[in-house]
C-alpha positions, -999 to +999 in steps of 0.1 A: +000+000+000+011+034-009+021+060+019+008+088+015-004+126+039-039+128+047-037+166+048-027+169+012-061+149+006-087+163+026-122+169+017-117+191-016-124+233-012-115+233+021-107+268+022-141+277+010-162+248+024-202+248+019-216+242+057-247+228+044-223+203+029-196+196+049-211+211+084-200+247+096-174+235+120-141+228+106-131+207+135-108+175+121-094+143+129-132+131+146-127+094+148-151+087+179-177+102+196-199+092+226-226+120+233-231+122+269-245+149+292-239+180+293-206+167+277-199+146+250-164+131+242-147+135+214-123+112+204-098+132+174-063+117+156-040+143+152-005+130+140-016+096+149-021+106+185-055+107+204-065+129+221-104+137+238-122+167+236-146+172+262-175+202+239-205+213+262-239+202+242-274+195+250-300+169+235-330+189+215-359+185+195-382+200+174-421+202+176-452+219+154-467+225+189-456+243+216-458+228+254-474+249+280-450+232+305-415+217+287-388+210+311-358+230+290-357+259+270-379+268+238-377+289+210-395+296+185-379+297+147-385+313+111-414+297+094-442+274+098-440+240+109-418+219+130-410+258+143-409+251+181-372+243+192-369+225+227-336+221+242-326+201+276-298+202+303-305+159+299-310+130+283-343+126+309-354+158+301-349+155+260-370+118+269-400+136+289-408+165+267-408+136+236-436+118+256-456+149+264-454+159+228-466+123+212-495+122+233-508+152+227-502+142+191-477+169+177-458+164+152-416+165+160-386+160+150-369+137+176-336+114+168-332+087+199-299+090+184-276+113+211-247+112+184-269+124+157-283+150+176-246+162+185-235+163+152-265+178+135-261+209+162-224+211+160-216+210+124-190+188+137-189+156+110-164+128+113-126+123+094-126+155+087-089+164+068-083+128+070-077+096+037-091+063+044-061+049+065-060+079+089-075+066+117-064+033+133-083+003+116-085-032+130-097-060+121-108-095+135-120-128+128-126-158+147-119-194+145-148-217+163-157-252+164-195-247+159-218-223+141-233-218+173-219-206+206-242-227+226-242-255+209-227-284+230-189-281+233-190-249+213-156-228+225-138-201+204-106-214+192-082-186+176-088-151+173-069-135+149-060-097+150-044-074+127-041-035+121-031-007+096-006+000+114+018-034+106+000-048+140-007-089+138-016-118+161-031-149+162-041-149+199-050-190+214-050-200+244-084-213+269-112-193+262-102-167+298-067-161+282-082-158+249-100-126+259-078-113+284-049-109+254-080-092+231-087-070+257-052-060+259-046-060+220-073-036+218-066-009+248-029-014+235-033-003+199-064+014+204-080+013+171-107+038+158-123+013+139-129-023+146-137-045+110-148-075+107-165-100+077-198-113+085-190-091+121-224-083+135-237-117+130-215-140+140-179-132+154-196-103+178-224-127+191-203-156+193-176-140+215-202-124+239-217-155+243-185-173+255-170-146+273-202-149+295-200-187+297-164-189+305-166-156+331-146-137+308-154-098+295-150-076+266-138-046+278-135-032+243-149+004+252-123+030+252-141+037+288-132-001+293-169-005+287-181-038+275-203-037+239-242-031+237-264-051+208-295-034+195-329-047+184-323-062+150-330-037+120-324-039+085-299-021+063-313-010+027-297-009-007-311-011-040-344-018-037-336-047-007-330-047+030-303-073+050-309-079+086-286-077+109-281-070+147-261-036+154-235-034+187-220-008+200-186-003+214-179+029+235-158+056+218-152+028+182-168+022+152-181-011+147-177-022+105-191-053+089-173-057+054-201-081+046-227-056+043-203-034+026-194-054-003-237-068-004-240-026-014-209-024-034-220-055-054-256-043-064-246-021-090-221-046-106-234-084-097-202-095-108-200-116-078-209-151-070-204-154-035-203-124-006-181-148+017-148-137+022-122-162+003-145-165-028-147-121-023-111-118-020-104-145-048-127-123-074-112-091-066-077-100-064-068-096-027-062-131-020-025-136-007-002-158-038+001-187-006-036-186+007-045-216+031-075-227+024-092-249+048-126-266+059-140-247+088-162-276+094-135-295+107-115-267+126-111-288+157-093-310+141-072-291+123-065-269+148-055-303+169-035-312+142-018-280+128-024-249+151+007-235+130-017-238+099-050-224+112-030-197+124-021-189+091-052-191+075-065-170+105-045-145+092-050-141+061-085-138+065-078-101+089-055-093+057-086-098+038-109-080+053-086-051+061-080-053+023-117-055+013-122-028+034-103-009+011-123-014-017-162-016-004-159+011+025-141+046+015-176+056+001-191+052+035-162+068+051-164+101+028-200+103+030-191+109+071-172+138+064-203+152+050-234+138+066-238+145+106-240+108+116-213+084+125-195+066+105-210+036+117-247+045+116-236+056+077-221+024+064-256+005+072-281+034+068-303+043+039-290+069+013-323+094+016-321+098+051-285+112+045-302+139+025-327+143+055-297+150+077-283+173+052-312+194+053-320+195+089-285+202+098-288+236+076-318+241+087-313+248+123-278+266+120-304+290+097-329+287+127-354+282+100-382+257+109-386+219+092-418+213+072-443+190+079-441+161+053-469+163+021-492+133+022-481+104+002-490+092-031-483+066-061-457+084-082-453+072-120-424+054-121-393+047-148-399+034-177-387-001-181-397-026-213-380-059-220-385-060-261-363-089-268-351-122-248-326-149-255-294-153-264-281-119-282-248-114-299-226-079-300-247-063-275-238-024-261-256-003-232-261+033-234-267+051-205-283+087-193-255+100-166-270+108-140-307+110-152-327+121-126-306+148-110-294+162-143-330+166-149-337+182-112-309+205-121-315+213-157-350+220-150-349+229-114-376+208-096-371+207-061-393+202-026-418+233-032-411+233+012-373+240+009-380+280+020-342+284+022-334+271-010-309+248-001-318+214-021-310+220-055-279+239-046-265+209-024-270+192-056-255+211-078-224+213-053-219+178-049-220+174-085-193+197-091-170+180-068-177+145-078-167+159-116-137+172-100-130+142-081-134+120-112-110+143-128-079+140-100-086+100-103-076+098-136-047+117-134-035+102-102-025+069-095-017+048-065-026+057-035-039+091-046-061+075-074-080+056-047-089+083-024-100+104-053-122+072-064-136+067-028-144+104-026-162+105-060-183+075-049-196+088-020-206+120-043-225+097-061-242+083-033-256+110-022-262+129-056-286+096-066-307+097-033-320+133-043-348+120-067-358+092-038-360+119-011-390+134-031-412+105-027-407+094+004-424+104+038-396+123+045-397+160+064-390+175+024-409+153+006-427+167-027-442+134-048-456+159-070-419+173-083-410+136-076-427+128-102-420+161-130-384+142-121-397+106-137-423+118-164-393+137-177-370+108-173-396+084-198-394+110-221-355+111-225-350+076-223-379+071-251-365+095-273-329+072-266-349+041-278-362+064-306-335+071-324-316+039-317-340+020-332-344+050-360-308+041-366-308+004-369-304-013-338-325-035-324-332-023-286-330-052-263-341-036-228-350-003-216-344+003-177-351+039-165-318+055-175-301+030-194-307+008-225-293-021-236-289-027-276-279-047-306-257-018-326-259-016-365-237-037-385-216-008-393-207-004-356-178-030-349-154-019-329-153+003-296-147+034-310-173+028-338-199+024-309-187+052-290-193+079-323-226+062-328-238+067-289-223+103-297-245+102-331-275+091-311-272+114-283-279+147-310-316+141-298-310+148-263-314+184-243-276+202-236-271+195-198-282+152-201-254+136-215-255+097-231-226+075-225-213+044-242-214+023-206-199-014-217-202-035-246-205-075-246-198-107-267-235-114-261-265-113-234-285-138-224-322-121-218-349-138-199-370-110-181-367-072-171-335-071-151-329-104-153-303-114-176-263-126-181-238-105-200-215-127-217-176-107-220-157-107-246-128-116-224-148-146-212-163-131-178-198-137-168-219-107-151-254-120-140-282-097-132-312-105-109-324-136-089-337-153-120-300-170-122-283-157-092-296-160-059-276-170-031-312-181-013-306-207-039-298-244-034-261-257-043-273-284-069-295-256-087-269-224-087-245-253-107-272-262-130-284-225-141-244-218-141-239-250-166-269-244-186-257-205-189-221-218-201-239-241-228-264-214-240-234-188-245-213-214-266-244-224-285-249-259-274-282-252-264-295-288-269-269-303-246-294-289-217-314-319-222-286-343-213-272-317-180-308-315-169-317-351-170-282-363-154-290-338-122-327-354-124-317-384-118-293-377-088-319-366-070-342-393-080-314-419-068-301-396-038-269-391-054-268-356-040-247-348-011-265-332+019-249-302+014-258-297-022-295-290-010-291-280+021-300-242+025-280-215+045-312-194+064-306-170+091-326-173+124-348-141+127-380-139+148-403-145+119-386-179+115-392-187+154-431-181+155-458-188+133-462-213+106-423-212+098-417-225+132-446-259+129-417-269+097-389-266+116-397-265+154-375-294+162-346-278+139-346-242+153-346-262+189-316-240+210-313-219+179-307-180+187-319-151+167-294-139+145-274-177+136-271-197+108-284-229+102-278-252+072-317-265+071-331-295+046-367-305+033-372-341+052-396-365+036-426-355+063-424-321+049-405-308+082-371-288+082-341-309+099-307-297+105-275-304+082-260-320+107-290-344+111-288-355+081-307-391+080-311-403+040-346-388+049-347-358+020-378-346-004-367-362-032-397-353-055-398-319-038-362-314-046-371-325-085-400-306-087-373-275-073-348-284-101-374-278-130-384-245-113-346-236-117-351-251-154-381-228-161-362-196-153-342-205-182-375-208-206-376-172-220-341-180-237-353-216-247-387-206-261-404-232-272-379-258-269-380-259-233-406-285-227-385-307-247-353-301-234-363-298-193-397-324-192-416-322-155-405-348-134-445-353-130-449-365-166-444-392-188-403-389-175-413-399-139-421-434-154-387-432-168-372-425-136-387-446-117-378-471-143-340-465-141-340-468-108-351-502-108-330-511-138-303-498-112-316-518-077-322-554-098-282-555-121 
């Protein structure tokens, strides 16, 4: 890694910073924060030393109606509205007046959040005049011999630690000595940020749970305090939510790199797995002499070899720190900017950044919030799927930035934005990202990145703009939200116009983008590019069309659902239709097989794949795990109907683990583990030609022949090799 001076890469302009962007206070090196009162701490770096800020603050909130009795101080801003501004001498206070005001039914503007109320009043943000590796990252992972930590026997093995500092350690020992060394590790080299893969769901419940059978404690806090899980919430990006249980460590931020490359990935789907070796394999961060072992029999091998799993330990913290790298700048850069921490950031939606954004500005203008519009249906984008199959020479064209090109070029914005400070922010972060996309490419190392992280987390929070407009949210406006789409249809429709005007055959239109079979004429790159440039002629000045990739072929089955065949051999699959990691083993390999013989024209070879997996399950060939599935405990799985199918399997399971789960003949869920030669084996055929049929748009009417229903005329031909197989 590159060495490089944070100060020479701060947060661009700093010498004329925009407070509505970047907060009025210039204060930098923020890499903690616990909000107390009347004080809150402030942990800041400066020259790689801590040091803690003690800053005099007070909880607040904001109401449309005004308290006869309130127990702290009012006042009463500019506007209409959420105009009423409460502020307390306590948390108790703040907690009170919140009460009063929800039964008498007022409307307010209340974050349970002490560290977002701090910032938002401050204008202090975090990482201010810091790069990525300016503040002290560590990372752990742990080595167990069950999935469980109260399952019988269960005991943390290893724990591996490492920093960006050069810090590493594979820590053993009985489980007491085990977290006596972590605890020292981590008052020792005090780290600002604690990552982990898969972090909030399993290593961070798994080492509570032992510490507190063995007697042990995690004084991680930088108060020595030990960590605090949450109610489980959900963390959105595009268009679907991932549970997970949020912890809180005193005066640290907590980061899971396996939410972090789940958002990083929904753009691209180039990737197959999220776990880390297949994560650091794809993106090339695997180490030349990776160990690679079965975690299923870690007791074992770490009887055998400690020497080895200590390795492998390892290089799964130089993994993470690595994938860190790649998935978590945006998040980090967003913090400079939006009045949360850094934590609550990297796992919270982008519109409520924009919320933040607002409110902050807001109240240093001591102008009241609105009351949200009432909602309504809002036309959406206009998607059409035209053609499906497999499609040779395929290009994309895409709008840049679509919506907010539009919001600027035609300037739609929240009609409740009295201060004017919405379209403006846009505009602003705009600029910068342009500018940041402009140092990137003439920078490399080191440098490069940061420019790339910090023109990602522009783009973050430039697309949430349009989102913001139709949701409940204090500037809401679904009536400009949707001026913002109607006009999007008809720039996208005059793309698919004049493409098809042209001579191409349009493929798929998506909102912004649209995929296309060019004219004959345009072969190479540069051919396409002119034509895009040819194309984009019917197009207003300020929206700009972009040649955005170009394929051997695509393999279309439905509206975002689809595989994009390289012309250097990669595979990029869009949607569930093919890739779903809900997905059993023995149907991801067919689709995956099936895709491969599709692309090299060997369609009819299906028949022969789809028949041979067919009759594994008919004989029970398969292995348990090939159709086992991987499914989180949550509380709707541990009431209801879910739990009559697999009561006895969820038996001592806790909210939050994994389970490997089966279909048992009786129609009950068992355990992995349980395994007894007791699987569905008509369910899991009738499964396999569901994964068939997603392939049907691209067969057409072929598909019947080439993937029969194992309730037909072929179950008398299964049933009939299976005998042929008993009786030889």
């Amino acid at each position: 890694m590159d060495s490089y001076n944070d100060s020479e890469m701060a947060l661009d302009d700093k010498a004329s910073a925009n407070p509505a962007l970047s907060g009025a206070n210039t204060l930098e090196g923020v890499v903690g924060l616990e909000a107390r009162t009347p004080v809150a701490l402030l942990y800041r770096r400066i020259n790689d030393e801590l040091e803690v800020d003690e800053v005099p603050w007070r909880p607040w909130l904001l109401s449309a109606q005004q308290l006869s009795e309130a127990p702290g101080d009012v006042t009463h801003l500019d506007g209409t509205g959420h105009c009423w501004l409460y502020q307390f001498d306590g948390e108790d206070d703040f907690h009170s007046a919140r009460d009063a005001l929800r039964e008498a039914h007022a409307g307010i503007v209340a974050y349970p959040s002490l560290q977002r109320q701090f910032l938002i009043s401050t204008g202090i943000t975090f990482f201010k005049g810091m790069a990525f590796d300016g503040p002290r990252r560590m990372q752990i992972d742990i080595e167990t011999n069950a999935l469980g930590p109260r399952s019988p026997g269960a005991k943390c093995l290893m724990v591996a630690v490492s920093d960006n500092r050069g810090f590493q350690e594979a820590v053993a020992g009985d489980e007491p000595e085990i977290f006596e060394r972590l605890n020292a590790i981590i008052a020792e080299r005090d780290p600002d940020i604690i990552e982990g893969h898969n972090f909030y769901s399993f290593d961070m419940p798994f080492l509570a749970a032992r510490a507190e059978a063995c007697g042990a404690e995690m004084r991680w806090g930088r108060d020595l305090s030990l960590p605090c899980f949450g109610q489980e919430r959900n963390m959105p990006f595009g268009g679907i939510t991932r549970p997970y249980i949020p912890v809180h460590i005193q005066g640290r931020s907590i980061i899971d790199t396996l939410l972090g490359v789940q958002r990083y990935d929904v753009a691209r789907g180039e990737l197959t797995s999220h776990g880390l070796k297949d994560v650091a394999i794809q993106l090339g961060i695997a180490p030349e002499d990776r160990v690679y072992l079965d975690a299923k029999n870690m007791e074992r091998l770490w009887r055998e070899d400690p020497e080895r799993v200590k390795a492998y330990a390892l290089q799964d913290v130089y993994e993470t720190g690595e994938l860190a790298r790649i998935v978590m700048p945006p998040d980090f850069y967003v913090s400079q900017m939006v009045p949360d921490t850094y934590q609550a950031n990297a796992t919270g939606g982008t519109g409520e950044k924009i919320n933040l954004l607002l409110v902050r500005e807001y109240l240093r203008q001591r102008r009241a919030l609105p009351v949200p519009k009432p909602g309504r249906t809002v036309t959406g984008g206009y998607t059409e799927l035209k053609r499906t199959g497999l499609i040779e020479r395929v290009v994309k064209a895409d709008v840049e930035s679509l919506y907010p090109s539009l919001m600027l070029s035609r300037n739609i914005a929240p009609s409740s934005d009295t201060l004017g400070v919405f379209l403006p922010l846009l505009r602003e972060l705009t600029r910068r990202r342009l500018d940041a996309k402009a140092r990137k490419a003439a920078t490399q190392g080191a440098e490069r990145t940061y420019w790339d992280g910090l023109q990602a987390s522009f783009k973050i929070l430039i697309n949430s703009f349009y989102g913001y407009l139709g949701t409940n949210s204090l500037f809401n406006d679904p009536d400009a939200a949707e001026r913002v789409t109607l006009g999007g249809q008809e720039i996208i429709r005059a793309v698919e116009a004049e493409l098809e005007r042209t001579g191409s055959s349009v493929i798929e239109v998506d909102t912004d983008g649209v995929y296309f079979q060019p004219p004959r004429e345009a072969v190479s790159e540069a051919e396409e590019e002119d034509y895009i440039r040819s194309v984009a002629r019917v197009l207003p000045e300020a929206i700009h069309l972009a040649h955005d990739g170009r394929w051997k072929a695509m393999i279309s089955l439905k509206v975002k659902n689809y595989v994009l065949l390289g012309y250097d051999g990669r595979r990029i699959y869009r949607g569930a239709a093919l890739r779903s990691r809900a997905d059993e083993r023995f149907g991801q390999q067919f689709l995956t097989e099936a895709v491969d013989l599709i692309a090299d024209g060997r369609t009819e070879e299906i028949k022969a794949l789809y028949m041979a997996c067919l009759r594994r399950i008919h004989r029970g060939e398969l292995r348990p795990e090939e159709f086992a599935r991987r499914e989180r405990v949550t509380e709707k799985s541990l009431q209801g109907r879910s739990l009559q199918r697999a009561q006895k399997a969820l038996q001592g399971a806790e909210r939050g683990e994994y389970v490997r789960l089966y279909r048992r003949l009786d129609g009950t869920l068992a355990r992995l583990e349980d395994y007894a030669s007791d699987e569905d084996r008509e369910y899991l055929e009738d499964k396999l030609y569901k994964f068939a049929q997603r392939l049907a748009p691209a067969l057409e009417d072929r598909f019947e022949l080439l993937c029969p229903s194992p309730r037909g005329p072929i179950k008398q031909e299964l049933d009939g090799q299976q005998s042929l197989d008993l009786f030889s």
